[in-house]
C-alpha positions as CSV (number, residue, x, y, z in Angstrom):
1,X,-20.7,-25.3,30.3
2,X,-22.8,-26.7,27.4
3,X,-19.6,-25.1,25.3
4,X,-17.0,-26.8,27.3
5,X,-19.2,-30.0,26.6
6,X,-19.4,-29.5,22.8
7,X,-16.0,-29.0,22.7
8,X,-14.5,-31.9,24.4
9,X,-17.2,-33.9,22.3
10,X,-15.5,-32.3,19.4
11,X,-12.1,-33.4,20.1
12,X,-13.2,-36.8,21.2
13,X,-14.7,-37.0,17.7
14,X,-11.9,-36.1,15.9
15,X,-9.2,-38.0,17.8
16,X,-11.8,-40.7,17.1
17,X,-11.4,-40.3,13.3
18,X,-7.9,-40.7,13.7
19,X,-7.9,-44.0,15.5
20,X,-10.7,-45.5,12.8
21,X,-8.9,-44.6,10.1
22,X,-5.5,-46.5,12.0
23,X,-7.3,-49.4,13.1
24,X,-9.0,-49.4,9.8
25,X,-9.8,-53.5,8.6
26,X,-7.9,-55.2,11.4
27,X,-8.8,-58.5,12.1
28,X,-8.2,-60.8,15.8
29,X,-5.3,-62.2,14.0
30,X,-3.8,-58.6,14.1
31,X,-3.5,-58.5,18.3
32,X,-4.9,-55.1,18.5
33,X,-7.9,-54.6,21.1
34,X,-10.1,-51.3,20.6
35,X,-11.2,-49.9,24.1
36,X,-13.5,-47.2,24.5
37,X,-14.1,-46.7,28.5
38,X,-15.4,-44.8,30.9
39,X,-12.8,-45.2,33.4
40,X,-10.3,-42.3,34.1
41,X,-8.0,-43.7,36.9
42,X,-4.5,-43.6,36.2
43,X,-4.1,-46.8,38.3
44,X,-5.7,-48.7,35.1
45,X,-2.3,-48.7,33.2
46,X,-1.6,-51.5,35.0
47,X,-4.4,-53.7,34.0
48,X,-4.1,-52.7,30.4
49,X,0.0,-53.4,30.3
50,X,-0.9,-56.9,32.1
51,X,-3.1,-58.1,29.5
52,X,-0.6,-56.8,27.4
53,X,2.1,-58.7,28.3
54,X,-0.2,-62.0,28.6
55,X,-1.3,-61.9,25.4
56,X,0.5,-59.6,23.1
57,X,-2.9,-57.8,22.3
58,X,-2.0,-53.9,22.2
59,X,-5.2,-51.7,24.0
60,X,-5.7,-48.5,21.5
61,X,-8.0,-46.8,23.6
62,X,-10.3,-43.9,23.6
63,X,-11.3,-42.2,26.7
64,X,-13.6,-40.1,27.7
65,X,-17.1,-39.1,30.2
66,X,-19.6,-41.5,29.4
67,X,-22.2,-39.5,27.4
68,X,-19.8,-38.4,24.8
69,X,-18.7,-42.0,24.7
70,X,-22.0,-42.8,24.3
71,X,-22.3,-40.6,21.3
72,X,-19.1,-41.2,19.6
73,X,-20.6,-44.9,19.0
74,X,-23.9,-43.6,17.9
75,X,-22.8,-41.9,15.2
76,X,-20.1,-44.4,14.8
77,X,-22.7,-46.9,13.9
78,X,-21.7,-49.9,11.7
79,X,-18.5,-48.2,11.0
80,X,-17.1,-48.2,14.8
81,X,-14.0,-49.5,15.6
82,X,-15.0,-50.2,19.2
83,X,-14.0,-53.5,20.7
84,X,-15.1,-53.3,24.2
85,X,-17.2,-50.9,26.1
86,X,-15.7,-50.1,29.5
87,X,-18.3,-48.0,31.8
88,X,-18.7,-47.3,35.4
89,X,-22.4,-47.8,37.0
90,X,-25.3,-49.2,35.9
91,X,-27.0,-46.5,34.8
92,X,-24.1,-46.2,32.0
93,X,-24.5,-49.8,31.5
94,X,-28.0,-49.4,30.9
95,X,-28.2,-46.7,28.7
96,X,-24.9,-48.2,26.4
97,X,-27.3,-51.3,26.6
98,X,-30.4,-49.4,25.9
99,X,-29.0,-47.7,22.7
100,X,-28.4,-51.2,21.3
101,X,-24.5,-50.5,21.8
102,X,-23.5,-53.9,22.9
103,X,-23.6,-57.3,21.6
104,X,-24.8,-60.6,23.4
105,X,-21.2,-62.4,25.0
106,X,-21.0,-66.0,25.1
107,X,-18.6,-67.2,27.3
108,X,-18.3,-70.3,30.1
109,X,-15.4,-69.0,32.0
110,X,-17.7,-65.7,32.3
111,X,-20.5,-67.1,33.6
112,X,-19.0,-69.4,36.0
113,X,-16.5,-66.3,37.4
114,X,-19.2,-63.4,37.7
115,X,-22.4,-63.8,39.9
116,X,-25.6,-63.6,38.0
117,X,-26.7,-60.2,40.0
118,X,-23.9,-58.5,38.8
119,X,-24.5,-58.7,34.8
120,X,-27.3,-58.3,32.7
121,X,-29.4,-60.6,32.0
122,X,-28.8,-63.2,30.3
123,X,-30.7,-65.2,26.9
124,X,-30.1,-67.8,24.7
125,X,-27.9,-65.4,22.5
126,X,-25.3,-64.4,25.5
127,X,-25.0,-61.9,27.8
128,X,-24.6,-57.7,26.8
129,X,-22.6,-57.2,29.9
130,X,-20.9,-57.8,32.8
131,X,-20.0,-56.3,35.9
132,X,-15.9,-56.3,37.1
133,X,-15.5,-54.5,40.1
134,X,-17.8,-53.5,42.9
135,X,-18.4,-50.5,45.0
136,X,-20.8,-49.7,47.7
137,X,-22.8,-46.8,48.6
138,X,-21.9,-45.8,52.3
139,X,-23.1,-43.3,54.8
140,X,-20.2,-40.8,55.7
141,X,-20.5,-38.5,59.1
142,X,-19.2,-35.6,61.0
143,X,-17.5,-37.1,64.5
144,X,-18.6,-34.4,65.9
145,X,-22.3,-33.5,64.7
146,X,-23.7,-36.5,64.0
147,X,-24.5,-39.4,66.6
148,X,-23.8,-42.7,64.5
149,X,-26.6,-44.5,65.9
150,X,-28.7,-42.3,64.5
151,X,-27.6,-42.8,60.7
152,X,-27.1,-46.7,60.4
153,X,-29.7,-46.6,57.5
154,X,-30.7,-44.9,54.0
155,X,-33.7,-43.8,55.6
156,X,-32.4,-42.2,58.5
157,X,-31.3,-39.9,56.4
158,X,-34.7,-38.7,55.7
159,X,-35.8,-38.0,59.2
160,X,-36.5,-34.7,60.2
161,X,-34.3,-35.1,62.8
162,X,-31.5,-34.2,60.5
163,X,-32.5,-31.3,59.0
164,X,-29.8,-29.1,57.6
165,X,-27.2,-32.2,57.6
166,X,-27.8,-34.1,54.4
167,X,-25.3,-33.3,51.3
168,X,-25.7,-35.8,48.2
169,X,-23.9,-35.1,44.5
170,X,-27.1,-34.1,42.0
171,X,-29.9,-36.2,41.5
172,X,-29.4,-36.7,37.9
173,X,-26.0,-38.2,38.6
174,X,-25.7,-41.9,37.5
175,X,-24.4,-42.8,41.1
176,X,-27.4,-41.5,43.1
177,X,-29.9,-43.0,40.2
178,X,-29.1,-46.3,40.6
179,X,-29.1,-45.8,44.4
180,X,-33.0,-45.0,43.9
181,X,-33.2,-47.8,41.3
182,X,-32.2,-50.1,44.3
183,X,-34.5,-48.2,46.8
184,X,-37.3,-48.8,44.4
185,X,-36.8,-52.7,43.9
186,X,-36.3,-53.1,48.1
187,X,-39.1,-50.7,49.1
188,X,-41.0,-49.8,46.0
189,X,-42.2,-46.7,44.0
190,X,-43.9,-44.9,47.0
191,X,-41.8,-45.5,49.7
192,X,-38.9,-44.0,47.6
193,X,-40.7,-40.7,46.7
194,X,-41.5,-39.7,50.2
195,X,-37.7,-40.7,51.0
196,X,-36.6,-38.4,48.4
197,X,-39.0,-35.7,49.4
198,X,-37.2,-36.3,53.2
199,X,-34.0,-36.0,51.7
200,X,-34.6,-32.4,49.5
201,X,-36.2,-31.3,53.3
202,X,-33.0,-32.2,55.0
203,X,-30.4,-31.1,52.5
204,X,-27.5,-28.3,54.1
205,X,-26.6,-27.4,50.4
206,X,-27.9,-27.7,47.0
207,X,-26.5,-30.6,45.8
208,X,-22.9,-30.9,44.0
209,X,-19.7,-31.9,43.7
210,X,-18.5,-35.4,43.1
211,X,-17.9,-38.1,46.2
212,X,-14.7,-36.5,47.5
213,X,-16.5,-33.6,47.9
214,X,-19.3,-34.4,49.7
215,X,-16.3,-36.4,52.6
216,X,-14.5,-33.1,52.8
217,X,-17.9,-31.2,53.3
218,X,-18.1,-33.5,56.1
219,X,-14.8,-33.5,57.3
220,X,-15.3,-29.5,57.6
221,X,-18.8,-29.8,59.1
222,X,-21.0,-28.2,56.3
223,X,-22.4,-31.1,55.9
224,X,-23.6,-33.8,58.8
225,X,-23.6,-37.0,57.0
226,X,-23.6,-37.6,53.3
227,X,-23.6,-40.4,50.9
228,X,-20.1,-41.9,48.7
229,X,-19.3,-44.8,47.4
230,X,-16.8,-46.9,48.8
231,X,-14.0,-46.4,47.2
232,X,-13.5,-42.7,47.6
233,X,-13.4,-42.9,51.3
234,X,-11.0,-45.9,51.2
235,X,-8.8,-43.8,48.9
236,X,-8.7,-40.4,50.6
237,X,-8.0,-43.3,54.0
238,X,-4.7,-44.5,52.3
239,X,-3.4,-40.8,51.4
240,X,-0.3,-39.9,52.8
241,X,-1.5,-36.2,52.5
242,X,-1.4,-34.3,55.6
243,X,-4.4,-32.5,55.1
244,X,-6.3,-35.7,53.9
245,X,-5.0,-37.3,57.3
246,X,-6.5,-34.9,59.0
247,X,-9.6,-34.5,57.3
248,X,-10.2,-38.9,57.1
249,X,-9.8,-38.0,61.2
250,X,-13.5,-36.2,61.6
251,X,-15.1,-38.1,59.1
252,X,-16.8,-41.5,60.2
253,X,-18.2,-44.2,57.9
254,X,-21.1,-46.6,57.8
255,X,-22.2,-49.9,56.1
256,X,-26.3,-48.6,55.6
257,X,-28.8,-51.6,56.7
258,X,-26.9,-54.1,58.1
259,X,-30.2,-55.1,60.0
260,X,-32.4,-55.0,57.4
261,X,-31.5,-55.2,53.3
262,X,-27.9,-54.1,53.3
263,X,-25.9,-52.0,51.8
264,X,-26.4,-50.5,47.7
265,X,-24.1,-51.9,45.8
266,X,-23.0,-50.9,42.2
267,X,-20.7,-52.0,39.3
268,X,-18.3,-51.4,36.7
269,X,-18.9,-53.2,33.6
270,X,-17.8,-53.7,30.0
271,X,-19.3,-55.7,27.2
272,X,-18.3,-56.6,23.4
273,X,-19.4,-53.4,21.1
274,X,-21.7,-54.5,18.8
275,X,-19.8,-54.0,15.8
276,X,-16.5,-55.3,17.0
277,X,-13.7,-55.8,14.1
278,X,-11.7,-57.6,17.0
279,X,-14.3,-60.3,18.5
280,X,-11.9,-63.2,19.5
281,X,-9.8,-60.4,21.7
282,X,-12.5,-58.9,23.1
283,X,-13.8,-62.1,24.7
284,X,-10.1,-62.1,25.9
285,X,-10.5,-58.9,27.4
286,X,-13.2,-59.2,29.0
287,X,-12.5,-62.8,30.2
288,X,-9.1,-60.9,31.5
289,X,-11.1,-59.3,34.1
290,X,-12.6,-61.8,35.2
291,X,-9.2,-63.5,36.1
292,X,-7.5,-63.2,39.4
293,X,-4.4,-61.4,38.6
294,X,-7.1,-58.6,37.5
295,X,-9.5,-59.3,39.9
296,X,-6.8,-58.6,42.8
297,X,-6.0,-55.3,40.8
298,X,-9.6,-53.7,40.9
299,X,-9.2,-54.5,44.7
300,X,-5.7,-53.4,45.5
301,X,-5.2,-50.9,42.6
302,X,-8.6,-48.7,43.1
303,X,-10.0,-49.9,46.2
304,X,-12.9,-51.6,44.7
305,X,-14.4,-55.1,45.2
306,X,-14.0,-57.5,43.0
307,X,-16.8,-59.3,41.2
308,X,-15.5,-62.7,42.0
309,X,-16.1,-63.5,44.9
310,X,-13.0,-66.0,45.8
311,X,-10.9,-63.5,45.1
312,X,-7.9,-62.8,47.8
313,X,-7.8,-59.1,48.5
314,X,-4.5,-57.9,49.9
315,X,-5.3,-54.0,50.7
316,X,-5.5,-53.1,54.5
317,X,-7.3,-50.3,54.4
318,X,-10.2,-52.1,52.5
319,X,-9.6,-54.9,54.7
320,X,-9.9,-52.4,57.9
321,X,-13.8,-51.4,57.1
322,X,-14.6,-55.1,57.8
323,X,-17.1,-57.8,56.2
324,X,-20.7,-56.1,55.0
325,X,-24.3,-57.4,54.3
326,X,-24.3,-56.4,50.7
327,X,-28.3,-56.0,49.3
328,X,-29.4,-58.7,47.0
329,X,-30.9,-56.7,44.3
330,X,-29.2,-57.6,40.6
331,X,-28.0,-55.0,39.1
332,X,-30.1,-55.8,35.7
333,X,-33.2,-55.0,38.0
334,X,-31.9,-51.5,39.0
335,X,-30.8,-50.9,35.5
336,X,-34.9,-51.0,34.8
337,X,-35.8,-48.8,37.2
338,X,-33.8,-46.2,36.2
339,X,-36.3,-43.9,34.3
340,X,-38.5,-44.6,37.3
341,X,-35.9,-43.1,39.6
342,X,-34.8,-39.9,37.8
343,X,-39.0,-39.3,38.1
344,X,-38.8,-39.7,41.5
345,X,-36.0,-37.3,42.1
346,X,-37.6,-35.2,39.9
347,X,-40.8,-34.9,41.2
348,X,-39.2,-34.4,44.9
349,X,-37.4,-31.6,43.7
350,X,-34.2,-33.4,43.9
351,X,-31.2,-30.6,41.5
């Protein structure tokens, strides 16, 4: 494994060296927009042609997982020809943010389009970034092994009473961190820790895989009731797949804590690189997102939320899980409990 990592690291680096030396001394004036993201879904080529076309600024981009991202720039430094960063979660966020990656973004239309609790915060100088898109952390159960009633909240999950049912990705994934991050801020430190501890007691499996994994191990009933975010289940919904048909048919879905704090809900976000040759278009970009034509893409294109919230969303299978009580924890605060989380998880023996 750590081979396969050094080696895609590698080639990132290297195709990296190529598109410095191209994008070389261009200036705003040059319409050129240097995008280093996170993202991998193929529905994105959309977006990027869009602004495209809107603006005649062409998106050279480099993408990749976000730790070798994260270390391209690093030893990029001064010499990066970053633009925008483009990462999903706020643990990426954070830690882009936390290596000193981004650079403060002054913008009215910005601030007026994105809710405070979705971007980081903000000083005198601007704000490092901002959230785009949203996606929630749902609970996901077996039809047949699991009465609902019985799983309506994140803690439920932790009762004994469901011992051998609970399958989560790893604890040192980004999604499941900032999940803790939130639990921390709405219940604080201890509380967490002995819900983590109730989780590792209840797990069917070691945890692994990624979100679609844990709805098929649920679907097939090694699992009970796990946790994905929203968007997977949506996605795997709208499949015309046979087999994904008849999986989506065992598998039911929850909106956690609708009686008490409401559902965790996460972000992907994107800020101006801090040594941007291309300042005037990335302020485009990002501003781009923020607009509804993009806004309605995030929505309709990937099944996620979008940050502004008068945006008209025209997918029915979003549409068909219904309106939510989303929690009312900003994201900035989760983004400082991070290291706080991965020592809960840790200390509860949470792989």
């Amino acid at each position: 494994m750590k081979a396969k990592t050094i080696g895609k690291l590698a080639r990132l680096t290297v195709l990296g060296t190529a598109l410095a030396a191209a994008f070389g001394a261009q200036a705003d004036t040059n319409g050129v927009l240097n995008l280093y993201s996170a993202r991998h879904y193929q529905t994105d080529e959309q977006l990027y042609g869009t602004f495209t076309k809107q603006t005649g600024i062409k998106i050279n981009r480099i993408e990749a997982d976000d730790a070798a991202l994260l270390e391209r720039l690093k030893s990029e430094g001064a010499k990066s020809p970053a633009d925008v960063i483009l990462m999903v979660d706020a643990a990426r966020l954070a830690k882009a943010d936390e290596a000193g990656l981004f650079q403060p973004t002054k913008s009215a239309t910005l601030d007026a389009r994105i809710p405070a609790k979705l971007h980081a915060a903000s000083s005198k100088a601007g704000t490092d970034w901002y959230g785009f898109s949203t996606r929630a952390r749902v609970i996901v159960y077996n039809k047949d092994k699991v009465d609902p009633k019985t799983v309506q909240t994140y803690a439920s999950l932790a009762d004994p009473s469901h011992k051998g049912q609970v399958c989560t990705r790893s604890g040192s994934h980004p999604y499941m961190l900032s999940l803790v991050g939130a639990l921390v801020a709405r219940e604080g430190a201890q509380a967490t820790q002995k819900w983590a501890e109730g989780m590792v007691a209840n797990f069917a499996r070691a945890p692994r895989g990624g979100d679609t994994d844990q709805i098929k191990a649920v679907a097939t009933g090694e699992c009970g009731v796990a946790l994905a975010n929203s968007y997977y289940y949506v996605r795997m919904a709208r499949s015309d797949k046979p087999e994904d048909k008849a999986l989506m048919s065992k598998v039911g879905f929850i909106w956690p804590d609708q009686a008490g704090k409401g559902t965790h809900v996460n972000v992907a976000g994107a800020g101006i690189a801090k040594h941007a040759p291309n300042h005037a278009n990335a302020v485009k970009f990002l501003e781009y997102l923020a607009s509804d034509e993009a806004q309605q893409y995030f929505a309709n294109g990937n099944n996620e939320w979008p940050a502004v919230p008068t945006t008209k969303v025209d997918n029915a299978a979003l549409a068909a899980l219904g309106e939510f009580k989303a929690e009312d924890v900003p994201i900035g605060t989760i983004a400082k409990n991070l290291p706080e989380a991965q020592r809960i998880l840790d200390r509860a023996g949470y792989k």
